[in-house]
N, C-alpha and C positions, 0 to 999 in steps of 0.2 A: 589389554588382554594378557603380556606375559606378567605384567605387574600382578593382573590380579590371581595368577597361577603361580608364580613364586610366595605370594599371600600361603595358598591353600597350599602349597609345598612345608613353609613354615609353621603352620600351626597343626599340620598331618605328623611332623618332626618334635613340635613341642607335646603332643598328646603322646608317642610314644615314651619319650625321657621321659614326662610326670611319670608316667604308668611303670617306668622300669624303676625307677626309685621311691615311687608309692610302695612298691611291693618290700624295697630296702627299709625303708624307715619304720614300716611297721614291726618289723623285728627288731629294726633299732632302739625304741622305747623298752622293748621288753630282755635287752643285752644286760646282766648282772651279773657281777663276778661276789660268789659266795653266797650271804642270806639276801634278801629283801624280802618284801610285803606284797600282794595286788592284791585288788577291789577283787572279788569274786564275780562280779557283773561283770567290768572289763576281760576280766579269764575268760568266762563264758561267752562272750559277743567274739572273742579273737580267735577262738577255736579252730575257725574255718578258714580265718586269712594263709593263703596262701602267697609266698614271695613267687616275683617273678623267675628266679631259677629252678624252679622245683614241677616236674610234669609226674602228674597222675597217672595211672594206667590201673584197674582193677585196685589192690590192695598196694600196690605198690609207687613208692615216690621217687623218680631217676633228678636226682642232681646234678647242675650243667656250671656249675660255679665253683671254685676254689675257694670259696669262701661262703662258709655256710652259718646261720642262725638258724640253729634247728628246737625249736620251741616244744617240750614235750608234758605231758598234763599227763598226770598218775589219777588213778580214779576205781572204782567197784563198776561191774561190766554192767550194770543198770542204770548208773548215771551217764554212763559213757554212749549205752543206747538212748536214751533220752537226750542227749547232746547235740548226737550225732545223724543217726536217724538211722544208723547200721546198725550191725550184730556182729559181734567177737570170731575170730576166725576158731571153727571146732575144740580145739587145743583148749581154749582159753575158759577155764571154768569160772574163776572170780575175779581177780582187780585184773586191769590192765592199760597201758598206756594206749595214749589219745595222742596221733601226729597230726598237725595239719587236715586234723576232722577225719582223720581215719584209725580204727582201730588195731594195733600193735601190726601196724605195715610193714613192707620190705624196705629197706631205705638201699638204693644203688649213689655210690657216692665215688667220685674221684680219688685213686691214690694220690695223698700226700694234700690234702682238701683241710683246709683250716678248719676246723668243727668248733663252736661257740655251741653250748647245748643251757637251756635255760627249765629247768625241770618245776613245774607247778603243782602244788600237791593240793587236788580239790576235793580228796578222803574227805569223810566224816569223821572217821573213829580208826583210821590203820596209817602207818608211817608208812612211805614210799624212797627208792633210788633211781637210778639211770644208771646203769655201768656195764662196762663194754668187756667181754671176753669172747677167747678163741675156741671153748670148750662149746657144743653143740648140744642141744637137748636130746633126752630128758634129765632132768636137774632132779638132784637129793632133797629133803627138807631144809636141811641147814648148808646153804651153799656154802659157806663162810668156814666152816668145820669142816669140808669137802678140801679133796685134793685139787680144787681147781687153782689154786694161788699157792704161791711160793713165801716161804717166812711162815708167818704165825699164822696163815689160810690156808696151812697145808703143804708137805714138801712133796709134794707130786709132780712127774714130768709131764702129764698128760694136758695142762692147759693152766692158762693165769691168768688172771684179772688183767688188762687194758687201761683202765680206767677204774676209780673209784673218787667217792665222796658219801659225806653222810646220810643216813637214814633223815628224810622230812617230815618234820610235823604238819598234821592233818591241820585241815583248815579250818578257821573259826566263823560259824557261818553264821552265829547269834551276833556276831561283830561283822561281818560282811568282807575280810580279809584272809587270804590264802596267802602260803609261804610259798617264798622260790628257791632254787640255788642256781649258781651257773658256774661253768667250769668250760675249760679249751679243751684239747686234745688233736692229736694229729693221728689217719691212719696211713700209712706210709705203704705198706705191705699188700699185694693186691691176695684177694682171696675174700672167705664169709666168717664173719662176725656174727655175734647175739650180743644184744644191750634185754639185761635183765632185771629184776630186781630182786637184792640180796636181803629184804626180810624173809625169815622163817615160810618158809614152806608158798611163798607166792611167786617164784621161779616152775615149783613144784604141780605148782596149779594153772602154769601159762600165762604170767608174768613174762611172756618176752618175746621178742624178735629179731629177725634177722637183719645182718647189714653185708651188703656185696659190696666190696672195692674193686674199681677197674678200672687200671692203666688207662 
């Protein structure tokens, strides 16, 4: 009898580990640093995976990990309802990003939380970013020509880019392949963030969301 309850002890022990690093390794395949390629099927089937540190609540995704792969898919708010099975939050009039099967969510993330962000661009016909500032919406057309950055974005004290990388090409769908990029970043700073996108006037249009860091 206790043999065969130490049995059902270890294999109740082995289904938990699979399940906590199931949810790892699914983001592990999709971990790129710069360009790569994916299958537009495989984009599409991943949409929904969820890692095991990441808890849902309405629009929003609280991160319980210090280390995060956060997989984000650019898209026109019609593919992204058809995707998804949701609807853009008011704001959001034409493209916008896809988290973890939800549309341009709240992300609650740990200060000082290692960020891996792996951006998929499943557009037809429009370039997309991911990039992280302190400046708060509403956004100008031309963020980029805005005083949100410092240098050649602008010498304004009122906010700066966090994070950049370049504009993604749209994905080729007659070929069956969509581009990525990936990039680190650390938020260290407890307080709210927006990851936007810095093409022409889709910041303008609700290209974005927020992000809460806390201690």
């Amino acid at each position: 009898m206790k043999k065969a309850y130490i049995i059902v002890i270890l294999i109740i022990v082995g289904f938990l580990v699979a399940y906590y690093f199931a949810g790892s390794l699914i983001y592990n395949r999709n971990v790129v640093n710069g360009y790569a390629q994916i299958s537009i099927n495989n984009a599409d089937n991943e949409i929904h995976d969820i890692p095991s540190y990441a808890r849902i609540s309405n629009n929003t995704i609280v991160f319980t990990s210090s280390n995060i792969n956060l997989v984000v898919y650019t898209m026109g708010h019609i593919r992204a309802e058809n995707l998804t099975g949701k609807f853009p939050p008011s704001y959001a009039h034409h493209d916008v990003f896809v988290i973890f099967g939800l549309i341009n969510p709240t992300l609650v993330i740990p200060a000082g939380a290692s960020i891996h962000v792996t951006v998929i661009n499943l557009d037809d016909n429009m370039l997309h970013n991911f990039v992280v500032t302190n400046v708060p919406p509403p956004y100008p057309y031309n963020v980029m020509m805005s005083n949100m950055g410092p240098g050649m974005m602008g010498s304004g004290t009122s906010g700066r880019f966090i994070t950049m990388m370049p504009l993604l090409h749209y994905a080729n769908y007659s070929a069956g392949y969509a581009y990525e990029y990936g990039y680190s970043f650390t938020l260290n700073q407890e307080g709210t963030y927006w990851y936007i996108c810095t093409y022409p006037g889709h910041a303008q249009m609700g290209m974005y969301g927020k992000i809460i860091v806390e201690g």
